[in-house]
N, C-alpha and C positions, 0 to 999 in steps of 0.2 A: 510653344507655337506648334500647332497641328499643321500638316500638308495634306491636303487630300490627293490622292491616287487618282485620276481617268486618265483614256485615255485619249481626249483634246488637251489638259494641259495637267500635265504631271507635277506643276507645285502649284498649284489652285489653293491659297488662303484659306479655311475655315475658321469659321469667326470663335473665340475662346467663348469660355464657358457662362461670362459675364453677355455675350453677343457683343462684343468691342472686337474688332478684324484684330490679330495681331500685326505687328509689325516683325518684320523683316529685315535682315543683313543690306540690302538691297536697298529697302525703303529707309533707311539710317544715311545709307551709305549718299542717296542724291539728293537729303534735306541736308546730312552735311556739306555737298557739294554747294547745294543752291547758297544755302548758309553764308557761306564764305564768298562766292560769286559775287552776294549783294553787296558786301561788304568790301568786295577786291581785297581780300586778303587769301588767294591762291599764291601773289608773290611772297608771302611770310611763309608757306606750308609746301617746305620744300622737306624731303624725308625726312635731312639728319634739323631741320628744328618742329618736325612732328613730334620727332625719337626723344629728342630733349624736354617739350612739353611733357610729353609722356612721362619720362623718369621725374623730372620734377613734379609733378603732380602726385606723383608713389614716393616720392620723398617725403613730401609735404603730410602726406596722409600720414604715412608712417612715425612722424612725429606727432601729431593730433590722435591715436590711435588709441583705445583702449589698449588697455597690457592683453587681450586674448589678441586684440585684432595685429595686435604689433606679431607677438608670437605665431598666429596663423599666417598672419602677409609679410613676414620678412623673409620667407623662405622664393616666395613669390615675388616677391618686387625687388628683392637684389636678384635672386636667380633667372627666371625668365627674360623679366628686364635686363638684364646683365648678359643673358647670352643673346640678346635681340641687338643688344648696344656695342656687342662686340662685333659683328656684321658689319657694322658702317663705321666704326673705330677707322682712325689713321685715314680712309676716302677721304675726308673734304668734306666739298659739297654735293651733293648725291642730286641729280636733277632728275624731275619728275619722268617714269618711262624707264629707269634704269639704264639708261644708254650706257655699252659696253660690257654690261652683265652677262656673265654667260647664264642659261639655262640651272646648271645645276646650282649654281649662285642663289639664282631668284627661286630655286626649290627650298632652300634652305632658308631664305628668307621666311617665304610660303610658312614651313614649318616653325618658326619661330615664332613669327606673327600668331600661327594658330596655340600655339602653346598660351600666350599671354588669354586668347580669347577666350580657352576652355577653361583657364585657370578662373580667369574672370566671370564666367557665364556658370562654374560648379561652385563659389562664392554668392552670389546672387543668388542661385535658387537655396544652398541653404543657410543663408538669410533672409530668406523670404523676400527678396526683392524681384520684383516684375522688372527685369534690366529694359527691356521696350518702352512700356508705359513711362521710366526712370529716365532714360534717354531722351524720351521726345520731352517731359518737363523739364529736363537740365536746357533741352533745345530754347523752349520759352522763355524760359528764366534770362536764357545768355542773347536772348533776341530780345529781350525788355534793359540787359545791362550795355548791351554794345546796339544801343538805334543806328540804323544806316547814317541816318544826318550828320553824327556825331562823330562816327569810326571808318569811314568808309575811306581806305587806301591808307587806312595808318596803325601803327602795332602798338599805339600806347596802351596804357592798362586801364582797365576798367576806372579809375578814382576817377582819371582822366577827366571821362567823358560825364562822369555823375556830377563833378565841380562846374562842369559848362553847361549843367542841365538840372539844374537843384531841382527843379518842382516833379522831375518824374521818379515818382518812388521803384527802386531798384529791389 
């Protein structure tokens, strides 16, 4: 992702080399909002079961894994993960806003969250993967397996909604 410099807006978008805009932290960040909004699944996505999708999902991979990829992302998905999981260990339930966190708490958070990002975003580029472009198709993908109609204010899993919807191919 390129930023360009002036001075009216100092993170002005330049479109990649393909002339497709890149996407953004930002622009991720309020399609996963809306995402979820349509769905009323903000009450399931509360930190500590973000934090646990999270590690299951690096669990999960980590089993499915080529033996490089196990080798490269064990160091990463037990470690990062692990010191990210330790943060909200023993809290509870963590509600959205951090209420009661001090400052240097939600620093450290900060820090750990970015650790998992860069870990993630220095894997992608040398795999050749475009994490943007990779992101908004997982968006599509999980917008054709979870229809509003079907999931809207409920946390079942995706078989769920395919068994009450056969004809639309997932």
């Amino acid at each position: 992702m390129k930023k360009e410099n002036n001075s009216n807006n100092s993170s002005a978008i330049v479109p990649m080399a393909d002339g497709e805009p890149a996407i953004t932290l930002r622009d991720l960040t309020n399609k996963m909002a809306d995402f979820a909004m349509e769905r009323d699944w903000d009450q399931f996505h509360s930190p500590r079961n973000l934090l646990l999708a999270l590690v299951c999902l690096f669990l999960a991979s980590l089993l499915i894994s080529s033996a490089l990829m196990v080798f490269l992302g064990f160091f990463f998905k037990v470690g990062e993960v692990g010191e990210l999981s330790e943060i909200f260990q023993w809290r509870g339930e963590v509600p959205r806003g951090l209420p009661g966190w001090d400052e240097k708490e939600k620093e450290h958070l900060g820090e750990e969250l970015s650790d998992v990002l860069l870990y993630l975003v220095r894997l992608a580029d040398i795999c050749g993967v475009d994490l943007g472009v990779a992101a908004l198709r997982k968006m599509e993908i999980n917008a054709r397996k979870y229809p509003v109609q079907y999931c809207k204010g409920s946390s079942k899993k995706r078989d769920h909604y395919s068994s009450e919807n056969p004809t639309e191919e997932l």
